[in-house]
Each structure stands twice: as C-alpha cells, then as structure tokens.
C-alpha positions in Angstrom: 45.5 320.3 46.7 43.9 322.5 49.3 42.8 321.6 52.4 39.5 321.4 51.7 39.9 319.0 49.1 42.1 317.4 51.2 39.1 316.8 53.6 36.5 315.9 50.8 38.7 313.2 49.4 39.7 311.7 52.8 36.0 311.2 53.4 35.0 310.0 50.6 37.5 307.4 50.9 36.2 306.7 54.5 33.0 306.7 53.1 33.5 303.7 50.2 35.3 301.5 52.8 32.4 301.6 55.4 29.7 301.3 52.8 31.7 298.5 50.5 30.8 300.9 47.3 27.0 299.5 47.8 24.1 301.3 49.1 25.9 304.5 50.8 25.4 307.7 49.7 28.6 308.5 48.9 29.1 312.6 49.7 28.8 311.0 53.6 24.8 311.7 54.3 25.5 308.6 56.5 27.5 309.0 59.2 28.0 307.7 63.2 24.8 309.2 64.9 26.2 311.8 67.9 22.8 311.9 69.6 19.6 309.7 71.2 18.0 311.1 67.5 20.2 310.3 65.0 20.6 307.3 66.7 16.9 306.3 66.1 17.0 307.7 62.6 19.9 305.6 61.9 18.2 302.5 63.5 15.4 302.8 61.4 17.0 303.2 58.2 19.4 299.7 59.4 16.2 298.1 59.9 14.5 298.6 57.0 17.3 298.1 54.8 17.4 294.2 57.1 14.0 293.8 56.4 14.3 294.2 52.6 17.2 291.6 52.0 20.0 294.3 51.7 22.0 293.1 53.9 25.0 294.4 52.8 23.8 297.6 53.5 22.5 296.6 56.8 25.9 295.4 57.6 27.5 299.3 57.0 24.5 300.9 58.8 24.8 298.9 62.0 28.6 299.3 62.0 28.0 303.0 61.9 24.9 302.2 64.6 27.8 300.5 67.1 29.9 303.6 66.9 27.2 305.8 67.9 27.7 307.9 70.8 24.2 307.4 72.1 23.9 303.4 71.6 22.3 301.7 74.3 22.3 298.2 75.4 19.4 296.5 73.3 20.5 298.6 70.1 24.2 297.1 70.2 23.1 293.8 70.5 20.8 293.9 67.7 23.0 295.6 65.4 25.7 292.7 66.3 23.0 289.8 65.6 22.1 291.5 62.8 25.6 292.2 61.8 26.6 288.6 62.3 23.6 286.8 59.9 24.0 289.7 57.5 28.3 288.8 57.2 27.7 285.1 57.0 24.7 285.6 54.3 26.5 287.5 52.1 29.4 285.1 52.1 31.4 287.5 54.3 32.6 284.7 57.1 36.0 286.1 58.3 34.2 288.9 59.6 31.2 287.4 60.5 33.3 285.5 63.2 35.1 288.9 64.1 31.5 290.7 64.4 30.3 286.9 66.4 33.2 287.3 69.3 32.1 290.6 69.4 28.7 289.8 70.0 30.1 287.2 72.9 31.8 289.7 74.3 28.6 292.0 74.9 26.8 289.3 76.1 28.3 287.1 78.2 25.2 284.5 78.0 24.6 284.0 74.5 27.8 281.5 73.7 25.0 279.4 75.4 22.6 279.6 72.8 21.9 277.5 70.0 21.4 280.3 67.4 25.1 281.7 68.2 26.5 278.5 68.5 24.6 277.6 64.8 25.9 281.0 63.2 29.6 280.8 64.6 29.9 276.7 63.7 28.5 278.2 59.9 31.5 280.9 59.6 33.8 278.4 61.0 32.9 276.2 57.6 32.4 279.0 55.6 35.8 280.1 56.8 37.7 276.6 55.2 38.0 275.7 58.8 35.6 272.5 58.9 37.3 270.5 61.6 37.2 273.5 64.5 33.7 274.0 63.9 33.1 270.0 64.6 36.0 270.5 67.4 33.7 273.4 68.8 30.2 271.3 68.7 31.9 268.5 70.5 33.6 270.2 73.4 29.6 271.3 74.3 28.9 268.0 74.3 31.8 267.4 76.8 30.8 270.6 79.1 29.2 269.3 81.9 26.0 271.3 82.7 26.1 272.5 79.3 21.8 273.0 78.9 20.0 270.6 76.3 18.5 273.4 74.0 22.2 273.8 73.3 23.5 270.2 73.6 20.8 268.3 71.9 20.9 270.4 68.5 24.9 271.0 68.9 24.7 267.0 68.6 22.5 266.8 65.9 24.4 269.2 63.7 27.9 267.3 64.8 26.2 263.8 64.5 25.2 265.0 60.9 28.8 266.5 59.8 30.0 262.7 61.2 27.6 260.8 58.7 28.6 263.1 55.9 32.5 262.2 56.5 31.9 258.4 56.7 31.7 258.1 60.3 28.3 256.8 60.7 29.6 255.3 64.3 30.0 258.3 65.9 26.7 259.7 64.6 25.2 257.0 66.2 26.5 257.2 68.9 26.0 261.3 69.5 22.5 261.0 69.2 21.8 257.9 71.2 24.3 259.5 74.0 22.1 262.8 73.8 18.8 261.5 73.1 19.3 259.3 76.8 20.9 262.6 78.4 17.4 264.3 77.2 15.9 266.1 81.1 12.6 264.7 80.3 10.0 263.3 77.9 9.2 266.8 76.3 12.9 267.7 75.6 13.6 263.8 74.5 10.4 264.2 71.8 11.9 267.3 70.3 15.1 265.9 69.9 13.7 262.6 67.8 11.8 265.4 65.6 14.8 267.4 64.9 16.7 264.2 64.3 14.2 262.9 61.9 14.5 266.6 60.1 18.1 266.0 60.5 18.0 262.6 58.7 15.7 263.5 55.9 18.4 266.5 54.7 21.4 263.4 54.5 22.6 262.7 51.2 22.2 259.4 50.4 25.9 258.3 50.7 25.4 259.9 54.4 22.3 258.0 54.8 23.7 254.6 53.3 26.5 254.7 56.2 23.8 254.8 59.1 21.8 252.4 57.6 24.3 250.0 57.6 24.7 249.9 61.4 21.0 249.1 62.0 20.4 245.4 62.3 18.0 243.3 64.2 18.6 243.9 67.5 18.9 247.8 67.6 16.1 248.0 65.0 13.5 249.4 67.6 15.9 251.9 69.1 17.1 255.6 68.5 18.5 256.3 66.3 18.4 253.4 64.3 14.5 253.3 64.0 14.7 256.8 62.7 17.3 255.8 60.6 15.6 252.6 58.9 12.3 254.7 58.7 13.9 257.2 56.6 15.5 254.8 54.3 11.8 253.2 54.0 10.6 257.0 53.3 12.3 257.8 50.9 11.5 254.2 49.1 8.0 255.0 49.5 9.0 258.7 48.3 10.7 257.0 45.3 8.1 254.3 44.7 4.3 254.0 46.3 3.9 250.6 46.6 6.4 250.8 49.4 4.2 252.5 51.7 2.8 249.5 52.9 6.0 248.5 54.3 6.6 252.2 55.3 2.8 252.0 57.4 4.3 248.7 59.3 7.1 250.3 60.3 4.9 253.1 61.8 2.8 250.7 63.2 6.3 248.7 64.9 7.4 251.8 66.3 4.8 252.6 67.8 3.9 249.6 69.6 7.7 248.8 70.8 10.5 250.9 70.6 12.1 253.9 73.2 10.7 256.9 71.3 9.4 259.4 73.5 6.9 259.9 70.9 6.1 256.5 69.5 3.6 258.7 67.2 6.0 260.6 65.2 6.2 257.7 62.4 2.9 258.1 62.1 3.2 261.5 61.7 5.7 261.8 59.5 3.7 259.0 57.3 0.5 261.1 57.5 1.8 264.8 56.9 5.0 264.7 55.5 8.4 265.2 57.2 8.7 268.7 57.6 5.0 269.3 58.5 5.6 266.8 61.3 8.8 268.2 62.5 8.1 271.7 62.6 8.3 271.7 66.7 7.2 269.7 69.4 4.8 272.3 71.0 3.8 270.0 74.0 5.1 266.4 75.3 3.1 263.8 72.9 0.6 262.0 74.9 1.6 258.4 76.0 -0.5 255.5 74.8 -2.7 253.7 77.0 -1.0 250.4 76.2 2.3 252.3 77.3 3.8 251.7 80.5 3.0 254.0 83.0 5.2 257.1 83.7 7.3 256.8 86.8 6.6 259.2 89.2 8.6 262.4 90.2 10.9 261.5 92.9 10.2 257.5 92.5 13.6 255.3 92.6 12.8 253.2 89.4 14.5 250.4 89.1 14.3 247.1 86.6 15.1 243.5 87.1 15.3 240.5 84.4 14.2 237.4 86.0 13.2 234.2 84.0 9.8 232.8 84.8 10.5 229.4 83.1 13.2 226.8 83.2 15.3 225.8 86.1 16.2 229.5 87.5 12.2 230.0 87.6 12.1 229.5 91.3 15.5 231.2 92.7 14.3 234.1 90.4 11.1 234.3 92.1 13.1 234.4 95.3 15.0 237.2 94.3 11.4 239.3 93.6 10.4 238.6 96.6 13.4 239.9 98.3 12.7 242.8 96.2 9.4 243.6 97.4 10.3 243.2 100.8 12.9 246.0 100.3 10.1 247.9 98.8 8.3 248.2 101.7 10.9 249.0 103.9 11.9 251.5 102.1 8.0 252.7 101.6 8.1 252.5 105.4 10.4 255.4 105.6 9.3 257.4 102.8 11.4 256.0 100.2 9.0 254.9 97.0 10.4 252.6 95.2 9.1 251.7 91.1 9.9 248.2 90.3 9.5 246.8 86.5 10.2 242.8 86.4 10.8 242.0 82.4 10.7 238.3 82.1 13.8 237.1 80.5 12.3 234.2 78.9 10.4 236.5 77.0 11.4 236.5 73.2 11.1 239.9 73.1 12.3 240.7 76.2 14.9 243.4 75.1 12.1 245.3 73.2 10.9 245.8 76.6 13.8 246.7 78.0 14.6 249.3 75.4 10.5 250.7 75.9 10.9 250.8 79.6 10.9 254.9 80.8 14.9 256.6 80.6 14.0 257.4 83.9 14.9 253.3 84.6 18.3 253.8 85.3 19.5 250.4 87.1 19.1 247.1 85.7 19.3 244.1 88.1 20.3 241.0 86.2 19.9 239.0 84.0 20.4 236.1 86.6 22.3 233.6 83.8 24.9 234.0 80.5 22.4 232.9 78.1 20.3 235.7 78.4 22.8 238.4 77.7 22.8 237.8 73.9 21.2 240.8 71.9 21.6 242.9 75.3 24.9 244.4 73.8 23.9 244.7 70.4 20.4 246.5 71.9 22.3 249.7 73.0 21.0 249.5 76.9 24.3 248.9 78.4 25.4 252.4 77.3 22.0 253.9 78.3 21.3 252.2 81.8 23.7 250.4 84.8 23.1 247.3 84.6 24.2 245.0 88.1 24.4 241.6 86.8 23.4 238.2 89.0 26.0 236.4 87.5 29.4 235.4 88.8 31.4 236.3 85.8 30.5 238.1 82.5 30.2 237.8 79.1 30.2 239.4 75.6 30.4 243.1 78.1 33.5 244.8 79.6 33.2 244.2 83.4 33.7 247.7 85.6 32.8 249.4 82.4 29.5 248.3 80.3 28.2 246.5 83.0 28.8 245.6 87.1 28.6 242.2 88.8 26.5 242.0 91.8 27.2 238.1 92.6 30.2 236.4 94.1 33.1 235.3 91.5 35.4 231.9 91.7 37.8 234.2 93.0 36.2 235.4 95.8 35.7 231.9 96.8 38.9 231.0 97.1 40.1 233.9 98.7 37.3 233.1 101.4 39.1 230.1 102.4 42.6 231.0 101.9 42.5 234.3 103.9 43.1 233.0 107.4 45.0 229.7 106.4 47.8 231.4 104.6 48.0 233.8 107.4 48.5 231.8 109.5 51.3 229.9 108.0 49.4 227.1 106.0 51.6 227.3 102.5 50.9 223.8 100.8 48.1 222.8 99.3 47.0 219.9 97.3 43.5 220.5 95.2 41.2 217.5 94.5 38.8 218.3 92.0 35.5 217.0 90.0 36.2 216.4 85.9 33.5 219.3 85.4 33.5 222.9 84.3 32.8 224.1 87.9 35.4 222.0 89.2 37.9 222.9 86.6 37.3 226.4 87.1 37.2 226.8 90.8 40.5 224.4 90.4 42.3 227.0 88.4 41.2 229.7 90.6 42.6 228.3 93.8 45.8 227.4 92.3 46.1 230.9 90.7 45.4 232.7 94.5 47.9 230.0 96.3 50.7 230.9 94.1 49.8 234.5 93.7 50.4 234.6 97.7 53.7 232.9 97.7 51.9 229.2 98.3 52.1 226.1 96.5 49.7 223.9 95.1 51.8 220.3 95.4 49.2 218.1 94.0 46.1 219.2 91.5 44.1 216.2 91.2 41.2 215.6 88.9 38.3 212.6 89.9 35.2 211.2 87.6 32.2 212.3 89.1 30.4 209.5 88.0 33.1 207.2 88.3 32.5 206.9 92.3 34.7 203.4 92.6 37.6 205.1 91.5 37.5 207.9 94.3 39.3 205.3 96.7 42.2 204.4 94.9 42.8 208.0 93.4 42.5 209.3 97.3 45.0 206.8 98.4 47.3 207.5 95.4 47.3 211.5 96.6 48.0 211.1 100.3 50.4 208.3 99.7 48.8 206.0 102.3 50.5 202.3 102.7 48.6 199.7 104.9 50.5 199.5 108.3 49.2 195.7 109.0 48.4 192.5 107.4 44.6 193.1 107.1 44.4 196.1 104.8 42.2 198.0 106.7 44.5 200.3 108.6 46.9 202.8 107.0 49.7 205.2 107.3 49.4 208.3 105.1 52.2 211.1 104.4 50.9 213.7 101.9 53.0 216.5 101.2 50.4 219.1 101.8 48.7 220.7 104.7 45.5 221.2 103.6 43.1 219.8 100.6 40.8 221.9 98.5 37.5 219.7 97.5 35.4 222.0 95.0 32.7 219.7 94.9 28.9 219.6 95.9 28.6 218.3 99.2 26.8 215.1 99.2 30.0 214.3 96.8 32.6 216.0 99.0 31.4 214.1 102.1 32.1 211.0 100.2 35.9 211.8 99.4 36.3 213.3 103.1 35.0 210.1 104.1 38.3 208.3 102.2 40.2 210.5 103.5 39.0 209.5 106.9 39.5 205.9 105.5 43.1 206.5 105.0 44.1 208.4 108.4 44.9 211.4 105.9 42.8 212.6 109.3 45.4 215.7 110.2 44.9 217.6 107.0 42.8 221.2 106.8 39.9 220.6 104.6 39.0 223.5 102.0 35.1 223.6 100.3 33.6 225.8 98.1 30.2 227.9 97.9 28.3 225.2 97.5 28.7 223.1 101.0 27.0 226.4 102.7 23.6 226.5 101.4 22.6 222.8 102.2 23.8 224.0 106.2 22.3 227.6 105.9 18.3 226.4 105.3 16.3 226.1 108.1 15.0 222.3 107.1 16.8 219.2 107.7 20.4 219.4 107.4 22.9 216.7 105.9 24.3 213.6 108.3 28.0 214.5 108.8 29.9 213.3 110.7 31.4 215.6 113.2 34.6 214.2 113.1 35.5 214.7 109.8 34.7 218.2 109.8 36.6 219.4 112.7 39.1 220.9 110.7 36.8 221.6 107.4 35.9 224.9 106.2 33.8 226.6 103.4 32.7 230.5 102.5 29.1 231.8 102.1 27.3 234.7 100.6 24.8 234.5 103.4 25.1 233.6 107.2 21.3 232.7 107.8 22.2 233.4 112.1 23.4 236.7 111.7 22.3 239.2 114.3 21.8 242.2 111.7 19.1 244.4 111.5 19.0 244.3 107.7 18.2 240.8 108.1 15.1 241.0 110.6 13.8 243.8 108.1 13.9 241.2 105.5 12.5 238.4 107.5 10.2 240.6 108.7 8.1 241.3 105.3 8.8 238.7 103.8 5.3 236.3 103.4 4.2 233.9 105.7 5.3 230.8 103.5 7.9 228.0 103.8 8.4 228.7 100.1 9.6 232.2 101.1 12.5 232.0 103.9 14.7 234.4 103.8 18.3 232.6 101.9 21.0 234.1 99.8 18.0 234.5 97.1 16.1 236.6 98.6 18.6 239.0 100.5 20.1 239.2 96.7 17.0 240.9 95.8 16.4 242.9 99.1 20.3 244.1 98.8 19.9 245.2 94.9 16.9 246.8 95.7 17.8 249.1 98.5 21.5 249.6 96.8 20.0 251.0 93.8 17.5 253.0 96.6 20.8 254.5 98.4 23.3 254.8 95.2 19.6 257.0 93.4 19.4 257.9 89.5 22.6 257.7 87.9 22.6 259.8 84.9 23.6 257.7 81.5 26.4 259.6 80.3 28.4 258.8 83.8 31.8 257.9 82.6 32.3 254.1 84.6 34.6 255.5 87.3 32.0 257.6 88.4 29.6 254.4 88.5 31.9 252.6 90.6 32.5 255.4 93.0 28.6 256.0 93.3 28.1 252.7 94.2 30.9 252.3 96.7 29.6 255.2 98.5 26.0 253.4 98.7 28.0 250.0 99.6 29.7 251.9 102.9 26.5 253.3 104.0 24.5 250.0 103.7 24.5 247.4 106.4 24.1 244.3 104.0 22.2 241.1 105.0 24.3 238.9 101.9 28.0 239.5 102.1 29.6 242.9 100.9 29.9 243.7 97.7 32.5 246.4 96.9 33.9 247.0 93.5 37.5 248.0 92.7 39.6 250.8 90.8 38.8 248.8 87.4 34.4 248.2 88.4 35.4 244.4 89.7 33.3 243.3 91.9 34.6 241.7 95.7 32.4 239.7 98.0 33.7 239.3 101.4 32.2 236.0 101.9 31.9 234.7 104.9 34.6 232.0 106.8 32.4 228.9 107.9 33.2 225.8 109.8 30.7 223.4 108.3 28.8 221.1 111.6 25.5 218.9 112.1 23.9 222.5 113.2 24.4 224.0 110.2 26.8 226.9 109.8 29.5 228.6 112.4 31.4 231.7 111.5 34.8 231.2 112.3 37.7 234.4 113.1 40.7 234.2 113.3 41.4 233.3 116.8 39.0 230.3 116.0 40.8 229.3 113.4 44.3 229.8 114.9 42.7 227.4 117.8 41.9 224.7 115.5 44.6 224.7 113.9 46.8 224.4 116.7 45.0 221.6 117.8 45.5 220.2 114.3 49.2 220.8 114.3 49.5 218.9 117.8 47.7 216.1 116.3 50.2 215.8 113.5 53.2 215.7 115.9 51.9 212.6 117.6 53.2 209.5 116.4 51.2 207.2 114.4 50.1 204.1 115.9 
C-alpha cells in the first residue's frame, strides 16, 4: 500500500473512533479546530447538533472542541457539561464519569454544585456501582460547611435511595436532620417542596416503609406529615371521596405542625403536586395566627412550665426568674425571646414542634410525667433541651437531652466531701420507707463505699408509724439504760456519723431520740430538703441548737451569698412577698442567661460539642444557684453547697470549719460517760 493510502486509511480509522460511526463525515471534514475561527465554527455546529437531541454527535464534536488549539475558558467548560449529560443520556456512564472528573478538574468549584453532584451520583448508578453513589451523597452530608443548595437535595436524593432499599429509618431521619439544618425559613420551604416532589415519585413499597414510622405523636412533624399527606393523596388520587379527609389534613397542617410553609398542603390539594412544587420563588408568608418570627440576633429560648397542679407555683417562680434575667440581659444589650408552652396543655408538644427552628434551647419540662410523647415527637434531636428534673427518663442523659437540676448523687457527695476527708469512714444511714428515702439511701451507700467507707448500719423507719421511731433509734445506737429510772442511757454505735434523708420537721424528731439516747457525739448527715425551710426569709423552724451543733445538709441556693448575680436577680425581681428570690427563681434567671452566654446551638451538634459549649458558658458565668458543670459523658454535677443547719437559718461551712467542729466532736467522744 502506498503511503498515501497508508494516510487515508489511518484517518479514516481515526475518524470512526471519534465519531462512534454516527453523525461524522467520515472523509475527516471534522477535525480539531487550529484557530479562534474554526473554533467558533466548530462550536456552533456542537451546539446545534445539542440542541436537536443528537447527542451522540454532540459528544464527538465537543471532544474535538476540547482539543482545539484556540479553546478558551467558557468553551471548555461547556463542551465538558455538555459532554457529561450527553454520555450519561445516551447510556454512556463509564465515560460520562471520566468526562465528569474532568470537568472537576477544570473547575475547582463545581464539585459543590447540585447539578454535578446529581449527574456524577447518576453515572455512579448507571455504572452498577449503587452503593458509592449513596457513599458519595452521604459524605456531603457529613462535610461540615458543605452549603444547603447542595446538602438539602444531596439528602433528598439519599433519603429517597434509603426508602427504596427498605430503610425507611434512615430516610427519616436525613430529611428531618436537614430540614432542621435548613439557614432560614426560605431555604427550609424549598426543601419541604422538593421533599413532597420527592415523595410523590416513591413506589409504593418505598412509600409503605415511611408510612409505617408515622404514628401519633410525630404526625404533625417533617417528614412524617408529608409522608401521611402523600399516602392520603394518592387515596384521594385513587378514590375521590377521600378528599375530604385529604382537605383535613391540609387544614391540620396548617394550623399546627413545623412546616415552614404550613400552606403547601393546601397547595398541593389545590393545584396538583408538581404545579405546587415547581420552586419556592420567595419565603411563603406566615399566618397571622403563627407565632411571631424571632428577630435577627434575638437569643430565643423555650421553657415548659405547668400552669396547673401542684408545680403551678414553683413553675411560676422559675418564669419569673426568667424575666428578671431578661432584663438584665436587655440592660446590656442582650435581647432575649422567651416562649413559655404550658405543659399541662394537651397539645403542648404540637406547640413545641410549631415553635420557630430558630428555638434552639429548651428549659424543662420541670417533672417526669411530662416527657411522654417528647421522644416520640422528634424535638430532642432538633433542639437542646436542659431538663428541671433530677434524673431522666425515656432520653439518654449527656446525649438526647441535659439535666440542669441537682441529682441524689450530688447530694450525697455534698455531705460526704469534707467528712471523708477528713477521716470520718463509718457511717450508719437511717432512712424513711419511701421512694425518696430509698433512693437517697442507695445513693449514699453507693458514694460511702465507692470512697473506701462503710455503711455499718442501713436502717429503714415508717413514716407514719412515729411510735416506733424510739425503739428503732435505740435498737441502732445500741443504747442500755445506765440507772434504775429509765430515763438515762449509755449508747455505743458503731458509726461516726448518721445520714437522716428525711424532710425536716420529721428529721428533727429522730435527732431529737437521738438526743434522747446520748447517741449526742455522732456527726449528723441531711439531705436537700432541711435547706429550704432555713434559706426563706419568713419564720424559720424551732431547733434546738444543741442538736445541731454537729448537723449538716447541702443546698442548691445560699440565700446570704454576697454575689453579684444574686443582687441582679433580687434586684428586678417584683416588689411581692410572693416573688423572693429562692432556688426557683435563680433556676430560671441561671437557665436563662446560660442559654444567653452558651448562644444558638446549631441542631446537627454531635452531644460532645453540646456539652463542651455549655461548659464554656458555665466557666464564664458567676451563678447565683450552685454550679452546674457537666462531664465527659453530658452528666450533670452540682456543687452544692456545705451548710450547718442553726435557728438563723443557713451557714456555709469550709473546711477549716468543719475540721473545728469536728475536733470538738472527737474531744467529746473521749470523755467518759457519766
């Protein structure tokens, strides 16, 4: 063959592989332009040929574009979007992804974009390699920073490859995380639109899965409304006289539920999905019956307080110690949103779910009872909630929600801290045949022995048994009667000090037999619940001074201290005798300007963040209850207060106070009984 020939047949092979045998001319009129003008020519041709459905002859004359000689900036990009689309429409996905990395590579910014990340996740699939394209969609979701136009429809598409594979969970779960994550009410609308589009492409298997995770509690909130309303859509799709039920739904949605846009049900029952999901142009306009928008640089904060019942009173001591924070903090420029949902409220979760995501902290509730539906509801994954409670319930502590309240165990450690310092290592533990007494029993037992101590005696009385205190007092300290008379006694109990976790009208009484049976040189032990009686500013209880020489007790709240926090709190609180400042109210002055100082924590925080934010806002705080601090694991610690109980009321005690009595106690002991 000549060499000519030689030449023709080379390019003419050239020439079928770059044009795939479609659409090229084959004798090579087609070839990499060499200047600005064949460029342009070539361009237009690639254009046209894109804008007629040929793709696969776009595809060849934009590979020829990108090894142009004259191919500027805008030109190679195009001709690699172009490219990209073209590949992955014509069932060309191998290449597509080639053509995609390529397109990365020339622009470093558009990996951040939703219409790469949509095109690359589709050749992925198309490619047989399903599970990397859901591995890609999820690590965006993990990138911090990554920005919501990528995120939230990076979720969707993940949340919907999920519900087609079974896992209707962690659907859920993407899209609630997401929709809370959403920058602002705009954003958050778009994202329940596409997620309604989302929902009404499922297949009904798909569908069925979601549905079955909506139930009474988390009907009202994303995504299970939109779930449950597309399950009732399709009904009334299927069968008319299901609108009705489809319009009450609508109608529910939009009077209580956390939709941004409590109008798209309507919507969507009005015009049909896809007319009302074709774009959120502008954020939907809010109700009038709607709670009112917190404003831009507002702390917003919520508290659950009962206005009924028993706790009505303390919980409207707690508002008011609120509000006093509030205008402290207004004082120095600090404005501060407060929403008070009344627990007592049926519905009281509803409201909860409908307050603003801009709500981030949660103060309360103030009793067990009223967490029931909270879980269930969603909220503790989509707020911090800082419970009034001294232990928790039917929530992981540290992780789904943090204590803000003294526990058993920090009243025991109270009183144990300087007596087992200080060499006091047997204890005996007298306690009331009720659940507090139990529990606080169990507690102080468990610290003792945890700190090398021993409990020698653990002693359980009927509270309402009160004959029976005498002879179970006597049996415990081992007293005999030293005369004939019966009235005077020798006691030898095999402990150094006595731990009484009763009230103290009831306490008094059993000191008082202990008195009774000179068991007079033993260190006394109380709980919580002796200080506030002797921390008010009314009339005190008659003690006896005697027998609390050697007694002591811890407290949340020291109603003498000197602080500043306190004045500030006494200060604006209202004129009223109903309205002294107490442990109550500091509670709510303390949550209030903790949630002020610790500032909006963003949902998706993972729980060791939480707890380090609010340390940080602990150590910067001077606090006018007891510190709170919270450990490696979210616990909370309260370093109560060490009190000497007296007819004044209340007397810290340190250590070389304590030391003093003590030795005073110990001298005592040594004399010989008469």
């Amino acid at each position: 063959m000549t060499t000519p020939r030689v030449l023709q047949a080379t390019f003419l092979i050239l020439s079928l592989t770059l044009s795939g045998c479609a659409g090229m001319d084959i004798f090579g009129k087609d070839s990499p332009p060499t200047s600005a003008q064949e460029q342009a020519t070539l361009q237009t041709k690639a254009d046209e040929a894109w804008r007629a459905g040929k793709y696969d002859r776009a595809v060849t004359l934009y590979s020829l574009i990108l090894q142009g000689q004259a191919l500027t900036r805008e030109a190679k990009l195009t001709a690699l979007e172009r490219s990209s689309k073209a590949l992955i429409w014509t069932g060309r996905a191998p290449e597509a992804l080639t053509t995609l990395e390529n397109w990365a590579a020339a622009d470093s910014k558009v990996k951040n974009t939703w219409e790469w990340t949509s095109l690359y996740t589709q050749a992925l699939s198309a490619s047989g390699r399903e599970r990397q394209a859901e591995e890609h969609l999820a690590k965006i979701l993990q990138t911090r920073g990554a920005p919501f136009d990528l995120a939230g429809p990076a979720g969707i598409e993940l949340a919907k490859r999920y519900a087609s594979r079974d896992l209707a969970s962690q659907a859920a779960q993407t899209l609630r995380t997401l929709h809370a994550k959403a920058p602002n009410r705009k954003d958050r609308a778009q994202f329940e639109s596409d997620t309604a589009r989302m929902l009404g492409s499922l297949e009904p298997k798909a569908l069925s899965g979601l549905l079955a995770a909506v139930n009474e509690a988390n009907k009202n909130v994303f995504p299970y409304n939109l779930v449950a309303f597309e399950d009732l859509r399709r009904a009334a799709s299927a069968n008319p006289a299901e609108r009705g039920r489809l319009s009450d739904a609508a109608d529910r949605l939009a009077r209580s539920s956390d939709l941004a846009d409590r109008e798209l049900p309507h919507r969507i029952l009005a015009q049909g999905l896809t007319a009302a999901t074709s774009g959120v142009k502008e954020a939907p306009p809010i109700p009038e019956k709607d709670a009112a928008l917190v404003k831009p640089g507002t702390v917003a904060v919520a508290l659950l307080l009962p206005q009924t019942g028993q706790l009505r009173g303390l919980a409207a001591k707690v508002l008011a110690g609120a509000n006093a924070a509030k205008a402290v903090l207004d004082a120095q420029g600090t404005q501060v949103d407060i929403r008070v949902i009344n627990t007592d409220d049926a519905n009281y979760v509803d409201q909860l779910i409908a307050l603003p995501h801009e709500v981030t902290l949660v103060g309360g509730p103030m009793h067990l009872s009223y967490f029931k539906n909270l879980p269930a509801s969603g909220e503790l994954s989509r707020r911090v909630f800082l419970s009034f409670t001294p232990e928790v319930t039917d929530a992981e502590e540290g992780k789904q929600l943090w204590r803000f309240f003294w526990s058993p165990q920090d009243e025991v450690n109270a009183v144990l801290n300087l007596p087992m310092e200080e060499g006091v290592k047997r204890f005996g533990v007298l306690y009331p045949e009720d659940r507090m007494g139990k529990r606080l029993a169990d507690a102080f037992s468990a610290a003792v022995t945890a700190r090398g101590g021993e409990v020698a005696t653990l002693q359980p009385y009927p509270t309402q048994d009160v004959p029976k205190w005498g002879d179970i007092v006597k049996n415990m300290v081992r007293a005999v009667p030293k005369g004939t008379d019966g009235r005077s006694f020798t006691s030898r109990p095999d402990f150094d000090a006595i731990y009484i976790p009763d009230e103290l009208q009831r306490a008094d009484h059993i000191i008082g037999q202990l008195q009774y049976y000179q068991a007079d040189s033993l260190i006394v032990l109380g709980p919580q619940l002796w200080s506030a009686p002797l921390s008010g500013q009314g009339v005190k209880p008659n003690l006896s001074p005697a027998n609390y020489r050697f007694a002591f007790c811890p407290g949340a709240w020291w109603a003498q201290s000197p602080s500043k926090s306190l004045a500030d709190l006494r200060a604006q609180l209202p004129k009223d005798p109903q309205n002294e400042a107490d442990f109550w109210t500091a509670l709510g002055f303390d949550f209030i300007r903790l949630a002020a100082t610790t500032g909006a924590v963003p949902p998706d925080s993972a729980p060791a963040e939480i707890t380090k934010r609010l340390n940080e806002a602990s150590k910067k705080m001077e606090w006018t209850m007891a510190p709170i601090t919270w450990d490696g694991s979210g616990h909370a610690r309260m370093a109560m207060y060490f009190f000497r109980p007296s007819v004044e009321g209340l007397a810290p005690v340190d250590k070389d106070g304590f030391r003093e009595r003590l030795d005073a106690l110990r001298a005592k002991q040594q004399q010989p009984q008469q």
